[in-house]
Backbone atoms as SQL, in Angstrom:
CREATE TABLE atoms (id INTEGER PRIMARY KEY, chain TEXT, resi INTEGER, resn TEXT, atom TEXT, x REAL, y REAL, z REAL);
INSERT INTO atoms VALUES
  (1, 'A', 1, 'UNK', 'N', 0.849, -1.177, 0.000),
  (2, 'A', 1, 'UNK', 'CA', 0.000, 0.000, 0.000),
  (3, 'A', 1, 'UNK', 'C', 0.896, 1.242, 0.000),
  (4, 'A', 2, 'UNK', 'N', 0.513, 2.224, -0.783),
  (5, 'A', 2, 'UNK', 'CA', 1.521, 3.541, -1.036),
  (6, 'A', 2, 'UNK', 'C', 1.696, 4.510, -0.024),
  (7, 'A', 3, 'UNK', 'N', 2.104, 5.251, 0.166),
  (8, 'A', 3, 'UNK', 'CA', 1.785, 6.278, 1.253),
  (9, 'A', 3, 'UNK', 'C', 0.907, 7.135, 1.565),
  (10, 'A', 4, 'UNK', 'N', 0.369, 7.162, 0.491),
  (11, 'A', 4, 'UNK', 'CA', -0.579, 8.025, 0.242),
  (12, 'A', 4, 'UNK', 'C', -2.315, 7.229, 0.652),
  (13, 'A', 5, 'UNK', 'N', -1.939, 6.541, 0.467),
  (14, 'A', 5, 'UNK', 'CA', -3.122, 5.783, 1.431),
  (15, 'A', 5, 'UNK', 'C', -2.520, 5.523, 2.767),
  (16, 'A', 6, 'UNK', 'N', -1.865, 4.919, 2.840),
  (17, 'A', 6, 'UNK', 'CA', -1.796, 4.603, 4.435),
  (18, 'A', 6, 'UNK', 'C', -1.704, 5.953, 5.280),
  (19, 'A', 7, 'UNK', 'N', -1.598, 7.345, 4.651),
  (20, 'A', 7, 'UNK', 'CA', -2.041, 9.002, 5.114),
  (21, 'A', 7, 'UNK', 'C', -3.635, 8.747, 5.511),
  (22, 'A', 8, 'UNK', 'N', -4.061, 8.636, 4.492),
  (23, 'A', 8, 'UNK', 'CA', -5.904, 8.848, 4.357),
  (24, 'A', 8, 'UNK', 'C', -6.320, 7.620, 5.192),
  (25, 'A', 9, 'UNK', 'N', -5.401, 6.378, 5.449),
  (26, 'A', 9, 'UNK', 'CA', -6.327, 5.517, 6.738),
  (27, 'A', 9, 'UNK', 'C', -5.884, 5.963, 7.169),
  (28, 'A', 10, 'UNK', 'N', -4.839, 6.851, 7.981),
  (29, 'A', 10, 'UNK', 'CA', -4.808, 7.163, 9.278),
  (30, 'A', 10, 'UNK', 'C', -5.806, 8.317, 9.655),
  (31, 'A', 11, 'UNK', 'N', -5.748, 9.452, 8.880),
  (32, 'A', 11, 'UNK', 'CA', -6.625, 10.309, 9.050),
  (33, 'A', 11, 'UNK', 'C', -8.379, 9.867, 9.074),
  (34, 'A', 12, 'UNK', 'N', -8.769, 8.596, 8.295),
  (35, 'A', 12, 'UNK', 'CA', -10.368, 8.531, 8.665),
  (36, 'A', 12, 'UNK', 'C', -9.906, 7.615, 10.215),
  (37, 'A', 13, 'UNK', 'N', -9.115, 7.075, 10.411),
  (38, 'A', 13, 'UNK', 'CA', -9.178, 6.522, 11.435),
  (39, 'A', 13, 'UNK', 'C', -8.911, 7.462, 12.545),
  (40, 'A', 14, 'UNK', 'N', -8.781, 8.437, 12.592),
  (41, 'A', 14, 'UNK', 'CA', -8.796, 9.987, 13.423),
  (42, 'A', 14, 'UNK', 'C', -9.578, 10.248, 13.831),
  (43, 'A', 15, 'UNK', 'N', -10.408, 10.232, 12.812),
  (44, 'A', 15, 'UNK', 'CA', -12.107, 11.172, 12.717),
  (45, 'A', 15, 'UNK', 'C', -12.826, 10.390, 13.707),
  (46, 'A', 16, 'UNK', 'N', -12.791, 8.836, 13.377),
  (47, 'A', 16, 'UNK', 'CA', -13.481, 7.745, 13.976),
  (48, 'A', 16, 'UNK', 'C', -12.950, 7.537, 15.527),
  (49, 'A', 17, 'UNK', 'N', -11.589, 7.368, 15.601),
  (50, 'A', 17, 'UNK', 'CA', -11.168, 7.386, 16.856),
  (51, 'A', 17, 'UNK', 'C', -11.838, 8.862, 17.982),
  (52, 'A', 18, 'UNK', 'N', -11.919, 10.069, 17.311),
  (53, 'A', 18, 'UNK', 'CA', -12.494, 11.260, 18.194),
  (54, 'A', 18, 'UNK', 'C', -13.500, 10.875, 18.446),
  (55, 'A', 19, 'UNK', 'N', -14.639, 10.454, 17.775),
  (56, 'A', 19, 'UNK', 'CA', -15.844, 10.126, 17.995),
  (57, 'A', 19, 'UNK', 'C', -16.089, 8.649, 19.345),
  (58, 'A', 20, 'UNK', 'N', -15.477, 7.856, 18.590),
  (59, 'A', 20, 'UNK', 'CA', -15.836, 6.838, 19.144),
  (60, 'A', 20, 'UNK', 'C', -14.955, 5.819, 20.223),
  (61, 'A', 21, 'UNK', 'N', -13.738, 6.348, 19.893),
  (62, 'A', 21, 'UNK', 'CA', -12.430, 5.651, 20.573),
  (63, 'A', 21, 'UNK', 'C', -11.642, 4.925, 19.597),
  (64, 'A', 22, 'UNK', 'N', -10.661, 4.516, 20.515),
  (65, 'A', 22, 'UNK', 'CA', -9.880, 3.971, 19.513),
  (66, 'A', 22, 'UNK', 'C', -10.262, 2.559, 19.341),
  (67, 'A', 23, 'UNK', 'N', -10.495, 2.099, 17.621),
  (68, 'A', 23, 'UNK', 'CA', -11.107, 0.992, 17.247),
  (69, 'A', 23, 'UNK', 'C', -10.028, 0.066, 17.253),
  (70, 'A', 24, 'UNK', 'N', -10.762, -1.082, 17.538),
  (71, 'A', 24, 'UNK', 'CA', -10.168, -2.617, 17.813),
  (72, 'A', 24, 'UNK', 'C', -10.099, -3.379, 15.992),
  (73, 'A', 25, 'UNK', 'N', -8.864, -3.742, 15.879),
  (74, 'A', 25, 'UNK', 'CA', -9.106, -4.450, 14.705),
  (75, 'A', 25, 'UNK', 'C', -7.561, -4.747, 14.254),
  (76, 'A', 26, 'UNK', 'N', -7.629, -5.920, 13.212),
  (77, 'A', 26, 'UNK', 'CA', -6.513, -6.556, 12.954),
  (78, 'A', 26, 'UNK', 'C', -5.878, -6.276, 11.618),
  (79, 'A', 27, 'UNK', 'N', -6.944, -5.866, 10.816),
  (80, 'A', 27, 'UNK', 'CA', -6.885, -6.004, 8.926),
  (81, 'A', 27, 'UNK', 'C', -8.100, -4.971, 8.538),
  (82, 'A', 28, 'UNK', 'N', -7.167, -3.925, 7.888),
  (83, 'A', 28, 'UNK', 'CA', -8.041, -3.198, 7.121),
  (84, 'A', 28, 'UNK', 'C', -7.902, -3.227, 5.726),
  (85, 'A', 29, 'UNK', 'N', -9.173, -3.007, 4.769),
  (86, 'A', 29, 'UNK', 'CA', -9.376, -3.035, 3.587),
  (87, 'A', 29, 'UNK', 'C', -9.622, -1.274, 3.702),
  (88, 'A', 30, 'UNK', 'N', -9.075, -1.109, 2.253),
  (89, 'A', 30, 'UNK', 'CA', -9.492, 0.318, 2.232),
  (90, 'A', 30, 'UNK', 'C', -9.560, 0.654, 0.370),
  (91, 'A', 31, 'UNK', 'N', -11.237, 0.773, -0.215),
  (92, 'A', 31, 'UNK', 'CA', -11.739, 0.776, -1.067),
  (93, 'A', 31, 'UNK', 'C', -12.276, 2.173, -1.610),
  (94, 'A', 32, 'UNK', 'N', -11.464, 2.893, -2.865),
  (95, 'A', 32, 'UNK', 'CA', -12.343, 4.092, -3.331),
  (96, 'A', 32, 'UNK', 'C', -12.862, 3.927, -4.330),
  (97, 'A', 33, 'UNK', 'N', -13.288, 2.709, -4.750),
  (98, 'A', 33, 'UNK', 'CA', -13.607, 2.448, -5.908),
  (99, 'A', 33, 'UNK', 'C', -14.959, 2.687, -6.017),
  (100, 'A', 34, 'UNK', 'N', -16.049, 3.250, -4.869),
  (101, 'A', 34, 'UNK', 'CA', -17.447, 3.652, -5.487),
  (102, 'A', 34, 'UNK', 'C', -17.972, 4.734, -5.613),
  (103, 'A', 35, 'UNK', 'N', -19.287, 4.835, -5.670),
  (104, 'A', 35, 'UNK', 'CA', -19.235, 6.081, -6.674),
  (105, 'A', 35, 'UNK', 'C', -19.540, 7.087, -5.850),
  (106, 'A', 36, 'UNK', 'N', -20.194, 6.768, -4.691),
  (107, 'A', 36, 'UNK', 'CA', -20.302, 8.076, -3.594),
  (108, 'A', 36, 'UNK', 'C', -19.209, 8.003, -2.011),
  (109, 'A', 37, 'UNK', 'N', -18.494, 7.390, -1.931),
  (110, 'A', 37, 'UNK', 'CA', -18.119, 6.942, -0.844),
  (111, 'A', 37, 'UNK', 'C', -16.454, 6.152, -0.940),
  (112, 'A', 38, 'UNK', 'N', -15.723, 6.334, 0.052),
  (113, 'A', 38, 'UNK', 'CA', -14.595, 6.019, 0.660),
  (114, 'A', 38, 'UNK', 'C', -14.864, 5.059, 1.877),
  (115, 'A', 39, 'UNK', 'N', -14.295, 3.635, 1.399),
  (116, 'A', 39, 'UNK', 'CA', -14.733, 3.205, 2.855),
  (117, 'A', 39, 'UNK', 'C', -13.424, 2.194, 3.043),
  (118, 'A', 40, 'UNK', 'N', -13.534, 2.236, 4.731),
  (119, 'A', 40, 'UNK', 'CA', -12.630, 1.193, 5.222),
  (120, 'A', 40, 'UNK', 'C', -12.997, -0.317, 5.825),
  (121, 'A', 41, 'UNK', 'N', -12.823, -0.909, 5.647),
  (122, 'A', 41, 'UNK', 'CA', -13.078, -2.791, 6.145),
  (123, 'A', 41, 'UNK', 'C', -12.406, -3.036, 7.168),
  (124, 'A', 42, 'UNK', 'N', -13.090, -3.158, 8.739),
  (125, 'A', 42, 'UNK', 'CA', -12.011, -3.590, 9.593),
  (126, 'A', 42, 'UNK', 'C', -12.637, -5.092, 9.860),
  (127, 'A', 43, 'UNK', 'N', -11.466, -6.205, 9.572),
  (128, 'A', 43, 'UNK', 'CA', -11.382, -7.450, 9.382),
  (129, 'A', 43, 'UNK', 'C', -12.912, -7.917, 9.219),
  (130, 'A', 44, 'UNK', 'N', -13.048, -7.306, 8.301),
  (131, 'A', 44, 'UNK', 'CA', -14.285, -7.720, 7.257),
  (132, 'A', 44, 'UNK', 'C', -15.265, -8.072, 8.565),
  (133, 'A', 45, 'UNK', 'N', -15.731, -7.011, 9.217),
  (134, 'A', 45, 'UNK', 'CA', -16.752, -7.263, 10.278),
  (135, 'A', 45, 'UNK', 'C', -17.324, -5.643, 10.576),
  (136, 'A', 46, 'UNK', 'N', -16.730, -4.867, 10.402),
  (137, 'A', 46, 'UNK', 'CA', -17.645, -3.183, 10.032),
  (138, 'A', 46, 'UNK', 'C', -16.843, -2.772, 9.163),
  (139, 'A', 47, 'UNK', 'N', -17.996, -1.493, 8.623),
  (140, 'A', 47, 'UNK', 'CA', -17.645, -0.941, 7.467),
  (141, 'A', 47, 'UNK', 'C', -17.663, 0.547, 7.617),
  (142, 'A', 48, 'UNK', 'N', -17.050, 1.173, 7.835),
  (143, 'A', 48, 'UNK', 'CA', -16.837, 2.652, 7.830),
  (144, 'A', 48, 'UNK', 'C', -16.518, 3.691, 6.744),
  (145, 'A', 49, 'UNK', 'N', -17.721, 4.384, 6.736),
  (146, 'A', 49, 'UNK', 'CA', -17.893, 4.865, 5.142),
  (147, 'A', 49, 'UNK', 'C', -18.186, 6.534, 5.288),
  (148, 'A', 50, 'UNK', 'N', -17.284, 7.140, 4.050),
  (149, 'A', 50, 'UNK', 'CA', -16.306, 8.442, 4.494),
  (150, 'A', 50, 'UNK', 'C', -17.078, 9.065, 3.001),
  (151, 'A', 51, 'UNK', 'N', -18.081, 9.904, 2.712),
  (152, 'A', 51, 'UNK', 'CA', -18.990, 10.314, 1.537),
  (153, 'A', 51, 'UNK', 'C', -18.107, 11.341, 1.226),
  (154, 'A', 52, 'UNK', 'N', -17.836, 11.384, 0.107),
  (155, 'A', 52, 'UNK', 'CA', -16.697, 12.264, -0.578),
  (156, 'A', 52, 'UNK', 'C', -17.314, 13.725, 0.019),
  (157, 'A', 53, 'UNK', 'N', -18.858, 13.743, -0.811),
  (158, 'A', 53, 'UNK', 'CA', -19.309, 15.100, -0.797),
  (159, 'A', 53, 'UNK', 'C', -20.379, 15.429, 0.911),
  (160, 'A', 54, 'UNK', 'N', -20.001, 14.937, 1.965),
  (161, 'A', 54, 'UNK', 'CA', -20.750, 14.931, 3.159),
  (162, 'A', 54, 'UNK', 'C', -21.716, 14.283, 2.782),
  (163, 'A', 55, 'UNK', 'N', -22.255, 13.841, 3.915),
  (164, 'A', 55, 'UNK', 'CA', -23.589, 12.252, 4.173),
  (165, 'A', 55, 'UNK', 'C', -24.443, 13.703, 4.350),
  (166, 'A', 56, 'UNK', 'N', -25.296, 13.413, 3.384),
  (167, 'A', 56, 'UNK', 'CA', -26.360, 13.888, 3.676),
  (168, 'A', 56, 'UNK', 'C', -27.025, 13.060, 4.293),
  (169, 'A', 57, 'UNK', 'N', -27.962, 13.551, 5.452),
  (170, 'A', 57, 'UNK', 'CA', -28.933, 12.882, 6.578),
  (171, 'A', 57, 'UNK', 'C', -29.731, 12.164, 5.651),
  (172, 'A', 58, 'UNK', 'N', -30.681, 13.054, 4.769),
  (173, 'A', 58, 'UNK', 'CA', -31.805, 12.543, 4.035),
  (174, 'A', 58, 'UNK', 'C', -31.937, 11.479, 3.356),
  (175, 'A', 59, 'UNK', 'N', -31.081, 11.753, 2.635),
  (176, 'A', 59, 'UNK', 'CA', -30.708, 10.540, 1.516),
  (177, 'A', 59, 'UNK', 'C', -30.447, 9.264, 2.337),
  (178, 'A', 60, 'UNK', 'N', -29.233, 9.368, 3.156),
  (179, 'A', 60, 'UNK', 'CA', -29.098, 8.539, 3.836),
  (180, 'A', 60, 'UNK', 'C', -30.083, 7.477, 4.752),
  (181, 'A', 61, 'UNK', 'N', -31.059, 8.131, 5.104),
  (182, 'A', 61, 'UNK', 'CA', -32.445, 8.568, 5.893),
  (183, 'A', 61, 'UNK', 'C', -33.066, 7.206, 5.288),
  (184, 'A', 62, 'UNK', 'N', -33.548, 7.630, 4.059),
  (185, 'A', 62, 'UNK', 'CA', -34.371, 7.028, 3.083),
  (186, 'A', 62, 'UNK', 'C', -33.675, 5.377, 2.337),
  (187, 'A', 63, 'UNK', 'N', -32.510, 6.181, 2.577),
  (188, 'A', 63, 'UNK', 'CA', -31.669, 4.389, 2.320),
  (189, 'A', 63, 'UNK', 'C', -31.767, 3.388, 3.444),
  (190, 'A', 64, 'UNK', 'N', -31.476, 4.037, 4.654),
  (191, 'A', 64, 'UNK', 'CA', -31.646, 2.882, 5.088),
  (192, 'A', 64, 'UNK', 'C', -33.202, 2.312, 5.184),
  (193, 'A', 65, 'UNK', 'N', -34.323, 3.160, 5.503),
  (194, 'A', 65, 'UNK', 'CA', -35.622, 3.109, 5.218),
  (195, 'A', 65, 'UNK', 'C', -35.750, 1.505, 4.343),
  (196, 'A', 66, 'UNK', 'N', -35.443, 2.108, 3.306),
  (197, 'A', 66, 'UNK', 'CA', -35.229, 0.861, 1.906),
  (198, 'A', 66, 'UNK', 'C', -34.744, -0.454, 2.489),
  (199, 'A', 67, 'UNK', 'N', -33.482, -0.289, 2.571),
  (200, 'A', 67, 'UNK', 'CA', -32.898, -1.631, 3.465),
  (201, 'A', 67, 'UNK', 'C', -33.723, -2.231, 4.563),
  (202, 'A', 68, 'UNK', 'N', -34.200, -1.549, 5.313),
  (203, 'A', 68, 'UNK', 'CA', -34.960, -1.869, 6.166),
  (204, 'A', 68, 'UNK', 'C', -36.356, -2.698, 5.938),
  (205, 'A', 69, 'UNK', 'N', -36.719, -2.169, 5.029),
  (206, 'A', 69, 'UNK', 'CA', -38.295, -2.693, 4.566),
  (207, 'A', 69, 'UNK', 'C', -37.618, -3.883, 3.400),
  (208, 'A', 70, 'UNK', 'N', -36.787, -3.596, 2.640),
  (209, 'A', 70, 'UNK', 'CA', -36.358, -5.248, 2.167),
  (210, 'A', 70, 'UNK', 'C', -35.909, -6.377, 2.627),
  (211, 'A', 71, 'UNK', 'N', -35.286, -5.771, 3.628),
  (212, 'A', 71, 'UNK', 'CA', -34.890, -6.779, 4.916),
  (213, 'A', 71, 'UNK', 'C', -35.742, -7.490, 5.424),
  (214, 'A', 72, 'UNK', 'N', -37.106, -7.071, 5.933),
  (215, 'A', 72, 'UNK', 'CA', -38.502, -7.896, 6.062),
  (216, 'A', 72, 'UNK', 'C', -39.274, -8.768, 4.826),
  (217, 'A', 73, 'UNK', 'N', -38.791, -8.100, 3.422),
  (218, 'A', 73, 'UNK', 'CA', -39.146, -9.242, 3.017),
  (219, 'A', 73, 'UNK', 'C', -38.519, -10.017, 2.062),
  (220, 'A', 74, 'UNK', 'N', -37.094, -10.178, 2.693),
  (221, 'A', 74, 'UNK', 'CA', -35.679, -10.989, 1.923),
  (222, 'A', 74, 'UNK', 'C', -35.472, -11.848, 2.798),
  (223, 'A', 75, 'UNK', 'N', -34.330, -12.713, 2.212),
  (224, 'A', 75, 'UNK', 'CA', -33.939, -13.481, 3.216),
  (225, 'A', 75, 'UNK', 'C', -32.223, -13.083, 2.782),
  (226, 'A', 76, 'UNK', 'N', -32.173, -12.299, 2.092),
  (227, 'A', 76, 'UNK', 'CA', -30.828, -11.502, 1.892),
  (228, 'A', 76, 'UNK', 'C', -30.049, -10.542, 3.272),
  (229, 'A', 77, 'UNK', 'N', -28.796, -10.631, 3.079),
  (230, 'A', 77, 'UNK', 'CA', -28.457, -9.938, 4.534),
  (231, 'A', 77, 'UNK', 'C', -27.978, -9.193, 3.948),
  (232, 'A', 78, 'UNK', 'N', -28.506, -7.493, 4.523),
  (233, 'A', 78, 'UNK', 'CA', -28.060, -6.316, 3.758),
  (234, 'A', 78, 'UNK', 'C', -27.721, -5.485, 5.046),
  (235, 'A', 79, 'UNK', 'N', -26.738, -4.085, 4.746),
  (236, 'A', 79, 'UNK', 'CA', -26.284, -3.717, 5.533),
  (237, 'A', 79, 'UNK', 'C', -26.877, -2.548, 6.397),
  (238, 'A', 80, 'UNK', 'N', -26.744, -2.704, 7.929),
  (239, 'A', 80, 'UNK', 'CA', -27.198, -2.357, 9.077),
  (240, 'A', 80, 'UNK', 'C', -26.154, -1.562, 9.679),
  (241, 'A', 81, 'UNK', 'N', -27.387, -0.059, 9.304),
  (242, 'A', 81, 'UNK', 'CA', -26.546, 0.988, 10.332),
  (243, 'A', 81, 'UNK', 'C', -25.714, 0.473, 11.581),
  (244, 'A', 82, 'UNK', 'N', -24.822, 0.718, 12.148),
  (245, 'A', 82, 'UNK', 'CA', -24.840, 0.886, 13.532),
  (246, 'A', 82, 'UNK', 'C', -24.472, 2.343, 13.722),
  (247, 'A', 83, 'UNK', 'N', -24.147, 3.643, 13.104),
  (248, 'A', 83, 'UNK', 'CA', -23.208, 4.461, 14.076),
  (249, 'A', 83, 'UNK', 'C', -23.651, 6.002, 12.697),
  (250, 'A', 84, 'UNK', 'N', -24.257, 6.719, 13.101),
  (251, 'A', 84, 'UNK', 'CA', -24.017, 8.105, 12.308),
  (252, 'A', 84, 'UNK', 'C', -23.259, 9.044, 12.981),
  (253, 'A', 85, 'UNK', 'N', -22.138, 9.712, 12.438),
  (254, 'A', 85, 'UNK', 'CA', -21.323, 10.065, 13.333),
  (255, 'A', 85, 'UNK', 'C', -22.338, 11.806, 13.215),
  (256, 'A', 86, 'UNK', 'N', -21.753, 12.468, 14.470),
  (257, 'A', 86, 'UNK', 'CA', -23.134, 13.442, 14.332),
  (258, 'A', 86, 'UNK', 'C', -22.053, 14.991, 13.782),
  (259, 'A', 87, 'UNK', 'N', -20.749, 14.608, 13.238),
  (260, 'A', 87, 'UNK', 'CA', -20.563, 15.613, 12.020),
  (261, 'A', 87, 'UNK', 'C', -21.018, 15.255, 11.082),
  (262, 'A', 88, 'UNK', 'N', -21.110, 14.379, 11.373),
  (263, 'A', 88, 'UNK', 'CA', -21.726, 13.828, 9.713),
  (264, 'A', 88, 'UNK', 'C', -20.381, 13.580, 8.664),
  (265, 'A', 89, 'UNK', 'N', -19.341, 13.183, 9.546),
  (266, 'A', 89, 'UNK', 'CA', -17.903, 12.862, 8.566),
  (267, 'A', 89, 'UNK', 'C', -18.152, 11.665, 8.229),
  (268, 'A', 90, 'UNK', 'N', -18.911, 10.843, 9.163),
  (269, 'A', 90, 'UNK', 'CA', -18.802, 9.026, 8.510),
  (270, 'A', 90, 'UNK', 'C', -20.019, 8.175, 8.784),
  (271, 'A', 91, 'UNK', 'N', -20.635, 6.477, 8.348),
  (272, 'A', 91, 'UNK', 'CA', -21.346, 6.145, 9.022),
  (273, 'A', 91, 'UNK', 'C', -20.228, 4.898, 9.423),
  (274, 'A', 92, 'UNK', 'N', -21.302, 4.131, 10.542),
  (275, 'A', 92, 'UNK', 'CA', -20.801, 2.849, 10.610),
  (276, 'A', 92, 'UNK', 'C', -21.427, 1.377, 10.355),
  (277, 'A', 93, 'UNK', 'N', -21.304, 0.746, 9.229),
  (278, 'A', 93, 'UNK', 'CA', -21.980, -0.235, 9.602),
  (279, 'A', 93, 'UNK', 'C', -22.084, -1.514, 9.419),
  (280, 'A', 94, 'UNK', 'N', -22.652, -2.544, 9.397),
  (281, 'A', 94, 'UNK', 'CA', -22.329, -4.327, 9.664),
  (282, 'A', 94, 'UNK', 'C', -21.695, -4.218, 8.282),
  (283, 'A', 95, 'UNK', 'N', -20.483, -5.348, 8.297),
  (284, 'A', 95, 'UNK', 'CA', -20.110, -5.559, 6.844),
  (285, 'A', 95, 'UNK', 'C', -20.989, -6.367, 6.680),
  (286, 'A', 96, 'UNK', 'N', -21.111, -6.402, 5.180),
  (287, 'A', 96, 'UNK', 'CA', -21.818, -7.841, 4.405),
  (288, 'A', 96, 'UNK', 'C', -20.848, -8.338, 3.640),
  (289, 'A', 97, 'UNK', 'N', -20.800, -9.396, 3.624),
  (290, 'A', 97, 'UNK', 'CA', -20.254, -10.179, 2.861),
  (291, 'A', 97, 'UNK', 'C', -20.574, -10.508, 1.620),
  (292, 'A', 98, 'UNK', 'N', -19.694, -10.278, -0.048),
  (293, 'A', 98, 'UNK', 'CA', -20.371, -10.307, -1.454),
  (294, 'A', 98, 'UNK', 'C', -19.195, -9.874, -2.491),
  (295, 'A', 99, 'UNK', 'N', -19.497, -9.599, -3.297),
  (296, 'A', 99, 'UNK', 'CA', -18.676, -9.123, -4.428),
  (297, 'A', 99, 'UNK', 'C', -18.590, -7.296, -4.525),
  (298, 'A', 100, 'UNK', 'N', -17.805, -6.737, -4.646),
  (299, 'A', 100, 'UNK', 'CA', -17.623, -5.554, -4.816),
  (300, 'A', 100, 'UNK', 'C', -18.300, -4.790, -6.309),
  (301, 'A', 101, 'UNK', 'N', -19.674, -3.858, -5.268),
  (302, 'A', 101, 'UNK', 'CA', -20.127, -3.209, -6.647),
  (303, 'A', 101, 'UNK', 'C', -19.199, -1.944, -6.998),
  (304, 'A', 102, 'UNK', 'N', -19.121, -1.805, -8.245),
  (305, 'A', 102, 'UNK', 'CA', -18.411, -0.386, -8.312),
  (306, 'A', 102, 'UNK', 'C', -19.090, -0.109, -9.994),
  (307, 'A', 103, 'UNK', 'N', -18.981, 1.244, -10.119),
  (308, 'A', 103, 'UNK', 'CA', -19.051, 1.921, -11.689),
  (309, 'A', 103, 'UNK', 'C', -18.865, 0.952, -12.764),
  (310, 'A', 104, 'UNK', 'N', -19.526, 0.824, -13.840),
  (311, 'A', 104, 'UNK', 'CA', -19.332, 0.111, -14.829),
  (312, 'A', 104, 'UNK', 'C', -18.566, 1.545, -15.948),
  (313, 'A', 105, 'UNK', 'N', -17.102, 1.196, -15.752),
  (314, 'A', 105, 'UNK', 'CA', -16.997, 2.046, -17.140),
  (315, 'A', 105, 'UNK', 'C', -17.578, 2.283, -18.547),
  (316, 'A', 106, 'UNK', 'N', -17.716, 2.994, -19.252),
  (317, 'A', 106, 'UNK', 'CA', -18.734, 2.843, -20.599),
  (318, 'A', 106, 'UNK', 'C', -19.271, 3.878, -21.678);
């Protein structure tokens, strides 16, 4: 990993540590490959996700809404808030386990 990332995990891991303490974990993944969001993988068990352009509440709001009401009638495991940070720099929440969606170039 270049330096230039291992800068930017330390710094979201800053943000997260002020808020919440300092996080427990062995192995981080650290993915910019989507289209609204920066996120980090700590040993593939939460997911901490850094919105380029600030988390909007709303949007956010309404997503999980969605998840929520498909969740009742899936038997799919989709991902569960745990943590809005209240700058609104990050959320936190259950990893899921799957294939990585990202942008289809085109």
């Amino acid at each position: 990993m270049d330096i230039w990332k291992k800068q930017l995990i330390k710094q979201m891991l800053e943000h997260v540590q002020a808020e919440m303490g300092e996080p427990s974990f062995q192995e981080v993944e650290f993915i910019t490959t989507g289209c609204e969001k920066d996120v980090l993988i700590l040993d593939k068990k939460t997911v901490i996700a850094f919105f380029r352009k600030g988390l909007e509440i709303g949007r956010y709001s309404v997503r999980q809404e969605l998840i929520r009401r498909l969740a009742g009638q899936s038997e799919a495991v989709l991902p569960e808030c745990l943590y809005i940070s209240p700058t609104q720099n990050f959320v936190v929440e259950k990893y899921v386990p799957g294939s990585q969606i990202a942008p289809q170039a085109g």
